[in-house]
C-alpha positions, 0 to 999 in steps of 0.5 A: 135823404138822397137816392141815387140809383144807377143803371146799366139799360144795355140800350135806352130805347129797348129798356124803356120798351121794358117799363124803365121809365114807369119804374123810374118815376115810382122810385122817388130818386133824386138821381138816376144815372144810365149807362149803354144808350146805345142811341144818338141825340137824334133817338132821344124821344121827350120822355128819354130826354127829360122824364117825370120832369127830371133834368136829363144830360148826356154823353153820346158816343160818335159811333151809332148804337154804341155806349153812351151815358146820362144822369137824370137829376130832380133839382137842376145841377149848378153845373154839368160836365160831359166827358172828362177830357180824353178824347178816345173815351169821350168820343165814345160817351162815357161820362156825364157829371153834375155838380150840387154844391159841395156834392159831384155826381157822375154816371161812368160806363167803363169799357168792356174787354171781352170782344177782343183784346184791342177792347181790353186794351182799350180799358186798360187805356181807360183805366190809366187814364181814369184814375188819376182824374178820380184822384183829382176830382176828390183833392178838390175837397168835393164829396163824390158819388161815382155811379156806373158799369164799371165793368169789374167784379172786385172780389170772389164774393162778387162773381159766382164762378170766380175760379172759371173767370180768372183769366176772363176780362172783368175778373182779371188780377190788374182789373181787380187791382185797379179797384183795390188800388182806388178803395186802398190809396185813394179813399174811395168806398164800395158802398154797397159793400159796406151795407151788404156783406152777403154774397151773391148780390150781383148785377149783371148776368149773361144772357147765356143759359140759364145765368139770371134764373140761377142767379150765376151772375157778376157785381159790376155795378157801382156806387162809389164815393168818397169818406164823407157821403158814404158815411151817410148811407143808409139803405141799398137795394138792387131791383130785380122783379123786372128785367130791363136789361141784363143788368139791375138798377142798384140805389143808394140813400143817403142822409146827406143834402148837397 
């Protein structure tokens, strides 16, 4: 069996002050792929860098307190890539890959367009970019795992105030279209969909209000792979008995050995 959880910590040192790291090391993961660091290589504390003896690899944005990723493997990676070869989105920290023989992990934070609409232009910029190397990567014949805050909630399942969030970024019709587009043409797979077809399964919920008591909240979070090892997953859950950000860990096992 393989687990791979991914999660958003919405700033690395705030979720360890919440537990994430106690968690972390009672869930048995093979794979733990972050998002958000928010922290630099200076910030990066023994047990950030390297947790419960896992191999940690990271991505930090240039730009302090800003993004960031990283993945946490048990088994050392025949191979780790940081970044994907776009300087304005590798200078913000944005992906981090290992590679297990046949098997790619990434953990991706896909930017956000709600601040503004130089942000969302932004993640249009990205998403141009993006998925022609997600095409790319799955023509090399390796099977894929893609964890991460994508920052899209794909259908109306996926968001609970859907019809208020059309014109809203995350929501917005050339966002959805993109994820259809890498599901439809591309071959990719929303696992989680695949095993829970129940709506309101989210994780992300806005600090506004009463969002994550009522449970008004956003999918925007990811595993998404390619034909082959999504057909070996067996089991999802999303944790939510501790809040360590405004996200939830979402794992996945799969019956697959790389």
């Amino acid at each position: 069996m393989l687990r791979i959880i991914s999660a958003n910590l919405n700033g690395i040192r705030s979720a360890s002050r919440k537990g994430f790291f106690d968690w972390m090391g009672q869930q048995n993961a093979d794979i733990v792929c972050v998002q958000e660091l928010k922290a630099q290589a200076a910030d990066m504390t023994p047990e950030f860098l390297a947790p419960h003896g896992y191999h940690g690899f990271f991505s930090y944005a240039t730009k302090k307190g800003y993004s960031g990723a990283g993945l946490y493997s048990r088994r050392e990676p025949d191979d780790v890539i940081i970044g994907f070869g776009n300087s304005e989105f590798d200078d913000e920290g944005r992906y981090v890959e290992a590679r297990f023989g046949n098997l790619a992990v990434i953990s991706v934070y896909v930017p956000s367009g709600s601040s503004s609409e130089e942000r969302q232009q932004a993640k249009f910029r990205f998403m141009d970019v993006f998925l022609p190397h997600l095409a790319q990567l799955k023509a090399a014949g390796r099977e894929i795992v893609l964890c991460g805050d994508v920052n899209i909630a794909h259908r109306e399942i996926d968001i609970k105030n859907w019809k208020g969030n059309l014109k809203n970024s995350g929501f917005l019709p050339e966002e959805r279209a993109w994820l259809t587009n890498l599901f439809d043409n591309h071959g990719y797979v929303d696992v989680f969909r695949v095993l829970d077809p129940r709506p309101e399964q989210y994780t992300w919920w806005s600090n506004r209000g009463q969002a994550y008591a009522k449970n008004v909240g956003w999918r925007i979070d990811y595993h998404l792979t390619t034909p082959g090892i999504a057909q070996t997953a067996k089991a999802c859950s999303i944790y939510k008995d501790v809040k360590f950000s405004d996200h939830a860990p979402l794992t996945i096992d799969y019956a697959f050995k790389p």
